[in-house]
C-alpha positions in Angstrom: 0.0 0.0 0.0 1.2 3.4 -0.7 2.5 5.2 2.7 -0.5 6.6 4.6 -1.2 10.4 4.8 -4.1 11.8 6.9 -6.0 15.5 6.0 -9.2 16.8 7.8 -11.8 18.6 5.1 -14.5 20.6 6.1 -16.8 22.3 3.6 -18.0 26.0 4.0 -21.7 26.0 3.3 -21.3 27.2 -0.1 -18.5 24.3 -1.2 -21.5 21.5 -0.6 -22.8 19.2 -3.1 -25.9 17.5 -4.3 -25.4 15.4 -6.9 -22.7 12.5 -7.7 -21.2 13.2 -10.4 -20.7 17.1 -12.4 -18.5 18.5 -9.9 -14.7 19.2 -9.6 -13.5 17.7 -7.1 -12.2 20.0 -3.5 -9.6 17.7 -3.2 -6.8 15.4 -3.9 -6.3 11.4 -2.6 -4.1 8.2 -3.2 -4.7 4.9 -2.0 -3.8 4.1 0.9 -4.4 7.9 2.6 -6.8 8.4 5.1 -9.1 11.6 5.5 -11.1 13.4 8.2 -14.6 14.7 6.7 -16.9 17.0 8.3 -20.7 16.4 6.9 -24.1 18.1 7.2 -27.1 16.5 8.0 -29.9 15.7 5.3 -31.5 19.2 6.2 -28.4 20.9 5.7 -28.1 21.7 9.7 -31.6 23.8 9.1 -33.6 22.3 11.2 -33.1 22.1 14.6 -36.3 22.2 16.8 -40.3 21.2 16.5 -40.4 25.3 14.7 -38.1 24.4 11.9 -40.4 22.6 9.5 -38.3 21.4 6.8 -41.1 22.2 4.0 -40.2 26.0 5.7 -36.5 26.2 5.9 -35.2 23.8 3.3 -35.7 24.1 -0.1 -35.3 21.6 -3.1 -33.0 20.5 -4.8 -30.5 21.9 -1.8 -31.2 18.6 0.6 -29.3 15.9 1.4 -25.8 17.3 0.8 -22.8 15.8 0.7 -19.0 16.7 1.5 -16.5 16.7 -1.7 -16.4 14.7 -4.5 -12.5 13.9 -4.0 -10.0 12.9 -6.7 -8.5 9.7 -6.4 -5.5 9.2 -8.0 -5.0 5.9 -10.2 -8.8 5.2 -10.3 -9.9 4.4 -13.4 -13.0 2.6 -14.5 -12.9 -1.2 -14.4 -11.4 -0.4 -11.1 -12.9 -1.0 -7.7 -12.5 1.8 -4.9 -12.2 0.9 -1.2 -13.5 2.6 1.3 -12.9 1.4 4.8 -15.3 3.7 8.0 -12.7 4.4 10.3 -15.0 6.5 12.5 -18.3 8.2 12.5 -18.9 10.7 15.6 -22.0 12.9 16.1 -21.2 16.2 15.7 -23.7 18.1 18.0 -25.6 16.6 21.1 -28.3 16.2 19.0 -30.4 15.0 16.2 -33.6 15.1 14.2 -36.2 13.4 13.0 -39.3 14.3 10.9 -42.4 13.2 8.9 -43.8 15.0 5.5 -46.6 15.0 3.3 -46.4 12.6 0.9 -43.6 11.0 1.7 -42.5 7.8 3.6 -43.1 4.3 3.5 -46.9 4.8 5.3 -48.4 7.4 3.1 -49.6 8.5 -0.3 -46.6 9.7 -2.9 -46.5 10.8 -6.2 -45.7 6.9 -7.2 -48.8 5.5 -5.4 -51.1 8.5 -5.6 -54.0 8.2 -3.5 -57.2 10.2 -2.4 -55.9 10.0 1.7 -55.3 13.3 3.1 -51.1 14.1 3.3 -49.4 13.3 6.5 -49.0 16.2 9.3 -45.1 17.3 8.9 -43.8 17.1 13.1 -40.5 16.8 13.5 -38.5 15.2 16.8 -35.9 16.0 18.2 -33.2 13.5 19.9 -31.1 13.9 22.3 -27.4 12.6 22.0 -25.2 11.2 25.1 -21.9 10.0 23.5 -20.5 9.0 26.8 -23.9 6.5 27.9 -23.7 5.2 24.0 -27.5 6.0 23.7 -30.1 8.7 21.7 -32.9 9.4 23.3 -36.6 9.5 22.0 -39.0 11.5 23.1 -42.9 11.3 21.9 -44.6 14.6 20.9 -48.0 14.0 22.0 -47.2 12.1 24.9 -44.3 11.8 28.0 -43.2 8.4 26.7 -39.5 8.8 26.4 -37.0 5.2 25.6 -33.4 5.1 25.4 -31.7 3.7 21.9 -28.2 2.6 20.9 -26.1 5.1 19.3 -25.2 3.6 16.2 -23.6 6.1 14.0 -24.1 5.4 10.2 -23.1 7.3 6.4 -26.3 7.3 5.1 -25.4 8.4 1.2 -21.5 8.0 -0.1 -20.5 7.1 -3.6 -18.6 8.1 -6.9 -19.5 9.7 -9.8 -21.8 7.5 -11.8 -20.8 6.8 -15.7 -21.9 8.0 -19.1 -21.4 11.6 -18.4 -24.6 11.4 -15.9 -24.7 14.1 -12.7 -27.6 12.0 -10.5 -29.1 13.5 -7.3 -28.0 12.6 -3.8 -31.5 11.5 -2.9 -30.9 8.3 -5.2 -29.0 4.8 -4.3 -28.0 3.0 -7.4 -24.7 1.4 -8.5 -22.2 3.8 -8.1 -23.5 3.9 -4.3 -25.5 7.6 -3.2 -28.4 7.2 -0.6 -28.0 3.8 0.6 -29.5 4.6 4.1 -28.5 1.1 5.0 -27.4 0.5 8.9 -24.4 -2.0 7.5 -22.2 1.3 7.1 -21.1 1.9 10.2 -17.6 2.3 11.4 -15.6 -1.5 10.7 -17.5 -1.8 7.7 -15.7 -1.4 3.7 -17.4 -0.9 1.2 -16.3 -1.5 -2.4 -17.4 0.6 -5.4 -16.9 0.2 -8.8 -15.3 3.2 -10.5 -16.9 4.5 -13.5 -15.1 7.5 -14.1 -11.3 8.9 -13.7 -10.5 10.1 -10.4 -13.7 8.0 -9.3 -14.7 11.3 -7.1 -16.0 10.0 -4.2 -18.6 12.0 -2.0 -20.2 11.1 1.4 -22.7 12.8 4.0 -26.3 12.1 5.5 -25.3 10.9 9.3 -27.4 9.3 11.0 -27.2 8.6 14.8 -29.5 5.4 14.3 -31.7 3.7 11.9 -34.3 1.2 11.7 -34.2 -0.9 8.8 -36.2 0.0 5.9 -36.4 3.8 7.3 -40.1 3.7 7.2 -40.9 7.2 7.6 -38.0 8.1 4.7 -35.8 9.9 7.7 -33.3 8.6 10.2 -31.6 10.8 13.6 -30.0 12.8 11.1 -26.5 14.4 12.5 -23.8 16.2 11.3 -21.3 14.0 12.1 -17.1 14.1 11.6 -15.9 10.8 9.5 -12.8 9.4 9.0 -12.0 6.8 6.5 -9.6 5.1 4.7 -9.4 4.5 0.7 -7.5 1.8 -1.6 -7.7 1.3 -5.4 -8.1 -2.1 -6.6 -6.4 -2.2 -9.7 -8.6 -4.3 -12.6 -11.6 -5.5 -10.2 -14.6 -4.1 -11.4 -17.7 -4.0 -9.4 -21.2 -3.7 -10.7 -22.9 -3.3 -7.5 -21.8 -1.9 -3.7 -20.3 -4.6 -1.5 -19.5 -4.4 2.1 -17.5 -6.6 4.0 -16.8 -7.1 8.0 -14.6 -8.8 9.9 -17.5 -11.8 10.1 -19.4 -10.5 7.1 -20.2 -9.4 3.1 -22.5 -7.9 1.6 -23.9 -7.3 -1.3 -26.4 -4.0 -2.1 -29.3 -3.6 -4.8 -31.0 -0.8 -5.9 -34.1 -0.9 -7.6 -38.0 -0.4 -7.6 -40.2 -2.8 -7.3 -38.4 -3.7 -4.2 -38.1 -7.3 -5.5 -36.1 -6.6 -8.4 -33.6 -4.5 -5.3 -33.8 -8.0 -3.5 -32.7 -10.1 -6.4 -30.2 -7.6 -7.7 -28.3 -8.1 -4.1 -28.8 -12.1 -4.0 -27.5 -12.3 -7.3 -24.4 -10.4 -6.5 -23.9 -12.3 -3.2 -24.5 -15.5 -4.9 -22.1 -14.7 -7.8 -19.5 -13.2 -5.4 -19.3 -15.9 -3.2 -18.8 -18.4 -6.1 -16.0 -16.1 -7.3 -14.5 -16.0 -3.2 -15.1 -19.7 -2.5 -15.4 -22.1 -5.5 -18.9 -23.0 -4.3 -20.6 -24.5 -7.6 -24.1 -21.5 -8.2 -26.6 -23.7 -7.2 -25.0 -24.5 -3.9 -24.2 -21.1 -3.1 -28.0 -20.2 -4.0 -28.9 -22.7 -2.1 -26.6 -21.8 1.2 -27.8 -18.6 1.2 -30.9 -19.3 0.6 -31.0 -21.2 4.3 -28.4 -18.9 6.2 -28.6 -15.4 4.4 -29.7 -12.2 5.6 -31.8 -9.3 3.8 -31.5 -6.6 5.6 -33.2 -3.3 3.9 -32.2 -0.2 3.8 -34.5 2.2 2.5 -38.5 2.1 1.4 -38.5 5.6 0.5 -36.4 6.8 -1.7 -36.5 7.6 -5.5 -34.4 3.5 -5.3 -35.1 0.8 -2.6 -32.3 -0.4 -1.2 -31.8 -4.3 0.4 -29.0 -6.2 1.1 -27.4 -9.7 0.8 -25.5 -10.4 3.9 -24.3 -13.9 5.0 -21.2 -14.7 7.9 -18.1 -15.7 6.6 -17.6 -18.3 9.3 -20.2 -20.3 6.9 -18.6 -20.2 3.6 -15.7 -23.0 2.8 -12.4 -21.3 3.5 -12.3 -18.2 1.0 -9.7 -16.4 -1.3 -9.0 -12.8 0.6 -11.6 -10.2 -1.1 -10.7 -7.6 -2.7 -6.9 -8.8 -2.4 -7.7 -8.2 1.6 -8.1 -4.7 1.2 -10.5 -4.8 4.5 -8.0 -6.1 6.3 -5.0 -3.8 5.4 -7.5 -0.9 5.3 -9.0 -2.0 9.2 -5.6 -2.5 10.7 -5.1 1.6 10.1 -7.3 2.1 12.8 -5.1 0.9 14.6 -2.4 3.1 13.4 -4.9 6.1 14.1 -4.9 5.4 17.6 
């Protein structure tokens, strides 16, 4: 691996993005450095109390933003990018939550348009102890307050998609964006295929916690402070995001109807474990079939998002994935320390 360096970036307001893709990039990166990024919440840090309806203070398309795109030196497409969570901290004491008309998992949208009145727009705020590990929920028509894990999580990070294309940062898809998937959390890497020189990678849209599927289409969304590490894999190309784990992959499809998201990722998994393992396909379907995991991501988004997940500790003795880019990648946590 080329010798580590480690930046901080932190964008002025005016220096964020929203889209993947038709941007220059703010800065420069080889494999094997390791970077410090400040990010903004979803609502762009605008909302921060039961006043501050978003339909009020935000305004599209300035939502979800996202901190670069950076260059990275040596990608090129047919290439894979590597990008190991380090650490994601909450940047504030405190997060947000909301629901809006026509929009979530649980309401009439413009793609299933129905004659039901729109959903109130109420937004929560939670509170975040960093020392106790926990957020804290608070109901806003009653005193029914419950303590959560703190689970810090990337919701949308990704490269430039290919074909000259400049996509919003609402959308998943292949080159990554809006995943809103749990599964990237500090430990995890995820893999990316590159699509365009410099692959310009881009990340933001913290969330202090999740449940899967996102049901009302919005985290605790935080500002948080990230640091990660990249590596390019030279001549692996990757059609679809992977994560791996120390005890895990994972493969990610994006899609409506949600079904065609689910096979997308079991296809991947299934094809990817052949490729790690030697498993003949129909075993492999048929092992993951029995001991595989689905967890979702997101129900709400212009894409659904699911995942193929299933342990390593089940698979016959694997080739290193990636050319155990996790590995090398994880082990400079260490070095941070």
């Amino acid at each position: 691996m080329i010798a580590m360096s480690h930046f901080t970036y932190r964008p002025a307001r005016d220096e964020l993005a929203y889209t993947f893709g038709g941007r220059l990039p703010v800065a420069h990166l080889r494999s094997g450095d390791v970077i410090t990024v400040h990010t903004e919440d979803c609502f762009g840090g605008l909302v921060r109390g039961p006043a501050d309806l978003p339909s009020q203070v935000c305004q599209m398309p300035y939502l979800n933003p996202v901190s670069g795109p950076f260059f990275v030196e040596d990608a090129e497409p047919g290439d894979t990018l590597a990008v190991h969570l380090l650490s994601i901290e909450p940047a504030h004491d405190w997060g947000v939550s909301a629901t809006f008309p026509y929009f979530g998992a649980l309401t009439s949208t413009s793609h299933t348009a129905t004659l039901q009145p729109p959903l109130e727009e109420r937004v929560w705020v939670y509170g975040i102890d960093r020392h106790a590990g926990v957020v804290r929920y608070r109901a806003t028509a009653s005193d029914h307050m419950v303590e959560l894990p703190l689970d810090p999580m990337i919701g949308t990070i990704g490269v430039a998609p290919g074909g000259m294309e400049s996509r919003s940062t609402i959308v998943p898809d292949y080159y990554g964006g809006n995943l809103d998937t749990p599964e990237l959390r500090a430990g995890a890497t995820l893999y990316l295929g590159v699509n365009v020189h410099g692959a310009l990678l881009a990340l933001g849209d913290g969330h202090a916690r999740q449940g899967h599927g996102e049901a009302c289409g919005v985290g605790v969304e935080i500002a948080t402070v990230t640091t990660l590490a990249i590596e390019v894999v030279k001549g692996a190309a990757t059609a679809w995001p992977r994560l791996e784990t120390d005890t895990t992959i994972m493969s990610v499809g994006c899609a409506r109807p949600l079904e065609d998201a689910y096979r997308m990722a079991h296809q991947d998994l299934t094809a990817w474990t052949v490729d790690l393992c030697g498993l003949q396909v129909l075993d492999a379907y048929q092992l993951i079939s029995q001991a595989g995991r689905a967890p979702i991501g997101n129900v709400c988004d212009p894409n659904y998002t699911v995942l193929a997940a299933i342990d390593k500790a089940l698979l016959p003795p694997p080739q290193p994935a990636y050319r155990d880019a996790h590995a090398r990648l994880r082990a400079l946590a260490a070095v941070q320390e």
